[in-house]
N, CA, C and O of each residue as an XYZ file, in Angstrom:
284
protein
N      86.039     86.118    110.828
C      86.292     85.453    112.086
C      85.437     86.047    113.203
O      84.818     85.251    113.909
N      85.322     87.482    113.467
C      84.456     88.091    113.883
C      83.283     87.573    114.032
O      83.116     87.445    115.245
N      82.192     87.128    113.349
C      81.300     86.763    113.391
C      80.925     85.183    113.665
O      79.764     84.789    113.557
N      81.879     84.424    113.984
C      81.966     83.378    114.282
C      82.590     83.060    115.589
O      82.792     81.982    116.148
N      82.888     84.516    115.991
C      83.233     84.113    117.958
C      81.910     84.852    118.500
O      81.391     84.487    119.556
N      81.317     86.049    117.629
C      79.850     86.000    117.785
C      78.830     84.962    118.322
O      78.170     84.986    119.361
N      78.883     84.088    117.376
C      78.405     82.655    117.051
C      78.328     81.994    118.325
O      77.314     81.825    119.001
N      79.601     81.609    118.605
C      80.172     81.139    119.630
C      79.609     81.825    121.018
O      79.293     81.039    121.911
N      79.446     83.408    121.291
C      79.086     83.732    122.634
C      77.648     83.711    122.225
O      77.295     82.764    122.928
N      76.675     84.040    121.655
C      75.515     83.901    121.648
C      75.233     82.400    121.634
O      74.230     81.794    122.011
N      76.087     82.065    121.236
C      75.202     80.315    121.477
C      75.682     79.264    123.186
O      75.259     78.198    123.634
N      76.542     80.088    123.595
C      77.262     80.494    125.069
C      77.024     78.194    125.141
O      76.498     77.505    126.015
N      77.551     77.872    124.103
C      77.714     76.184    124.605
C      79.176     75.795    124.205
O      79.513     76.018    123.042
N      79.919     75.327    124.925
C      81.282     75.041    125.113
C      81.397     73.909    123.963
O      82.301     74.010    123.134
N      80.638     73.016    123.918
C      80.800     71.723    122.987
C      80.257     72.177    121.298
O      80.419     71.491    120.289
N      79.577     73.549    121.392
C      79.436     74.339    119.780
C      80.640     74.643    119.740
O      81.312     74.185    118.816
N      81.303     75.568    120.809
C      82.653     75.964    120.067
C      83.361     74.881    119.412
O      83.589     74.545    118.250
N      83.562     74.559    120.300
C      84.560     73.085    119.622
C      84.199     72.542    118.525
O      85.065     72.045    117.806
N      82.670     72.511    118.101
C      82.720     72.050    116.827
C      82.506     72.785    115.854
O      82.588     72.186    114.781
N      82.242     73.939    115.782
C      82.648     74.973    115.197
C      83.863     75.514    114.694
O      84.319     75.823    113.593
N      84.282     75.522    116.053
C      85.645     75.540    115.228
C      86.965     74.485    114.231
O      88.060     74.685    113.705
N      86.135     73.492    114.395
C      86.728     72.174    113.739
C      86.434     72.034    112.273
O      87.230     71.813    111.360
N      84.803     72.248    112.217
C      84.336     73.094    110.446
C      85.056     73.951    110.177
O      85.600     73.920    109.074
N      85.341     75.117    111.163
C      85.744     76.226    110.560
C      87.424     76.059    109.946
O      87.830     76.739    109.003
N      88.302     75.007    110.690
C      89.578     74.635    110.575
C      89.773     73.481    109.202
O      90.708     73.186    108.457
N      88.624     73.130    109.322
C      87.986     72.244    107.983
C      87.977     73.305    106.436
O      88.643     73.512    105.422
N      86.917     73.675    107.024
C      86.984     74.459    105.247
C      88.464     75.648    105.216
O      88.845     75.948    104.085
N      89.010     76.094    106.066
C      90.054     77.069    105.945
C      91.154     76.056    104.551
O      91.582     76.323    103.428
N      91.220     74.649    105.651
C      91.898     73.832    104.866
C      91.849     73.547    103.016
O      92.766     73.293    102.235
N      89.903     73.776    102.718
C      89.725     73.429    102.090
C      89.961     74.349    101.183
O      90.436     74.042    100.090
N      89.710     75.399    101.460
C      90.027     76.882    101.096
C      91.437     76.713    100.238
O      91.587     76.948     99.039
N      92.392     76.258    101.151
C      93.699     76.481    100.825
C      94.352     75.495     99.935
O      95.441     75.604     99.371
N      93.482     74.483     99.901
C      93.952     73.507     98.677
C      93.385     74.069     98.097
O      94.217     74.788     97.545
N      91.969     74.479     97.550
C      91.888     74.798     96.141
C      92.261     76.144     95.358
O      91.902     76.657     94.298
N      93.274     76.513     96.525
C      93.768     78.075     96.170
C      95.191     77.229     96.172
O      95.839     78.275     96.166
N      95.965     76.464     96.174
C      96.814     75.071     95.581
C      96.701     75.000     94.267
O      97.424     75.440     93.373
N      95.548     74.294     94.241
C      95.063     73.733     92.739
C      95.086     74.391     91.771
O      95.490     74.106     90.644
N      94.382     75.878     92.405
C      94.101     77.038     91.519
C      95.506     77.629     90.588
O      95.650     77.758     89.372
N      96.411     77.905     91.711
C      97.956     78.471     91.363
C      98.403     76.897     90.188
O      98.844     76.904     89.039
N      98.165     76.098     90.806
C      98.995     74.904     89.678
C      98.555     75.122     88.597
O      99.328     75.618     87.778
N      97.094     74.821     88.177
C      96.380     75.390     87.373
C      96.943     76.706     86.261
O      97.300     76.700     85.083
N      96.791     77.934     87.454
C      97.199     79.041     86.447
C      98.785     78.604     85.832
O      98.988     78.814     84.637
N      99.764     78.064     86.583
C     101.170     77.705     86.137
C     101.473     77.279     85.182
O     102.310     77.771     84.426
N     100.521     75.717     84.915
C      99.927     74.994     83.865
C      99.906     76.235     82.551
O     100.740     76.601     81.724
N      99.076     76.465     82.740
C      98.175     77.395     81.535
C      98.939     78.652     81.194
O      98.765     79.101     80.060
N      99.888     79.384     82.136
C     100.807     80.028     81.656
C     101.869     79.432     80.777
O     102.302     79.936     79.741
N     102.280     78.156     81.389
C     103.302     77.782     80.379
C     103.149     76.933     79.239
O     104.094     76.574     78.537
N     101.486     76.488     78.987
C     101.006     76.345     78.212
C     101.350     77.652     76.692
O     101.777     77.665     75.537
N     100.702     78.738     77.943
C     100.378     79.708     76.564
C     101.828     80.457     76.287
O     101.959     81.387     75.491
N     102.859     79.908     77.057
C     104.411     80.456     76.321
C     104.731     79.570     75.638
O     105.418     79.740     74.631
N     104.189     78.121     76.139
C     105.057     76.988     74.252
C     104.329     77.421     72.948
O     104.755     77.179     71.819
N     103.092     78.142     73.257
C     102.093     78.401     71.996
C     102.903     79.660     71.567
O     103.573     79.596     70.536
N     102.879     80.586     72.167
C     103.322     81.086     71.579
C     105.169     81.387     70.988
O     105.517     82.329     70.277
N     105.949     80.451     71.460
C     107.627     80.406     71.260
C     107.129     79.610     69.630
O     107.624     80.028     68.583
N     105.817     78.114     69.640
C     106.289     77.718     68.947
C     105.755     78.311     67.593
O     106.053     77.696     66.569
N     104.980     79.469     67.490
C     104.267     80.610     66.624
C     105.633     80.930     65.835
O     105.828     80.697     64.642
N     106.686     81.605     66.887
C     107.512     82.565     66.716
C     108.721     81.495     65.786
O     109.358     81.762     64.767
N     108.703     80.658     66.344
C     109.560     79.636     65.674
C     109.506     79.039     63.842
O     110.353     78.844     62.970
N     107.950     78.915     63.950
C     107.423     78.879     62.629
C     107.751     79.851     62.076
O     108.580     79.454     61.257
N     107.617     81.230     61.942
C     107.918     82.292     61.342
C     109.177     82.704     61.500
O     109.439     83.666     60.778
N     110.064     82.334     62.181
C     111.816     82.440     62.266
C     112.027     81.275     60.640
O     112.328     81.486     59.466
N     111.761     80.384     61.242
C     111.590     79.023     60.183
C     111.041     79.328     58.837
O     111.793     78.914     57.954
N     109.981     79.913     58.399
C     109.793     80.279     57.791
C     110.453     81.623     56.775
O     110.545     81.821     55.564
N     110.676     82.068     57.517
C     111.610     83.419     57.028
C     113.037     82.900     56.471
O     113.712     83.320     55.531
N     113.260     81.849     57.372
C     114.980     81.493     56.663
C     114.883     80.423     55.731
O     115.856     79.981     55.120
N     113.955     80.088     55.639
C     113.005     78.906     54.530
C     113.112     79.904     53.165
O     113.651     79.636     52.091
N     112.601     80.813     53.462
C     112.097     82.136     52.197
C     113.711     82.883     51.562
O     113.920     83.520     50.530
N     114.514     82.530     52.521
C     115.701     83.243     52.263
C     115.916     84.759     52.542
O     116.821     85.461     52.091
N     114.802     85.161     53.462
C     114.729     86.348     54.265
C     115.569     86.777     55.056
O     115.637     85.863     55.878
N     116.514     87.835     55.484
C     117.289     87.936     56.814
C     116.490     88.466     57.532
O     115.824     89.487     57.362
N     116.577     87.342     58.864
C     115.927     87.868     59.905
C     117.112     89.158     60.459
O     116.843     89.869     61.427
């Protein structure tokens, strides 16, 4: 942020700020959806990789009482 009120006094024009800061309120946004997307994403893929592996564990429960094994 620092370097973008920099920006702002070296370029000492009232109508840059303003649009500067409208990009800058722009991508923050954009920022934050795909850090959204990202978390859904990882959520996805976590509970992806717990049905993979419950339904691993299941086969081999299944299997074992198939065999006449005590689990």
């Amino acid at each position: 942020m620092s370097h973008f009120f920099m920006l702002v006094i070296l370029s000492g024009n009232l109508d840059n700020f303003f649009i500067n800061h409208d990009i800058n309120i722009g991508f923050l946004t954009f920022l934050s959806d795909w850090r959204s997307i990202l978390l859904n994403q990882q959520t996805i893929l976590k509970i992806f990789i717990f049905d993979v592996i419950l339904s691993i564990l299941v086969r081999h429960v299944t299997l074992l009482k198939v065999t006449n094994i005590s689990v």
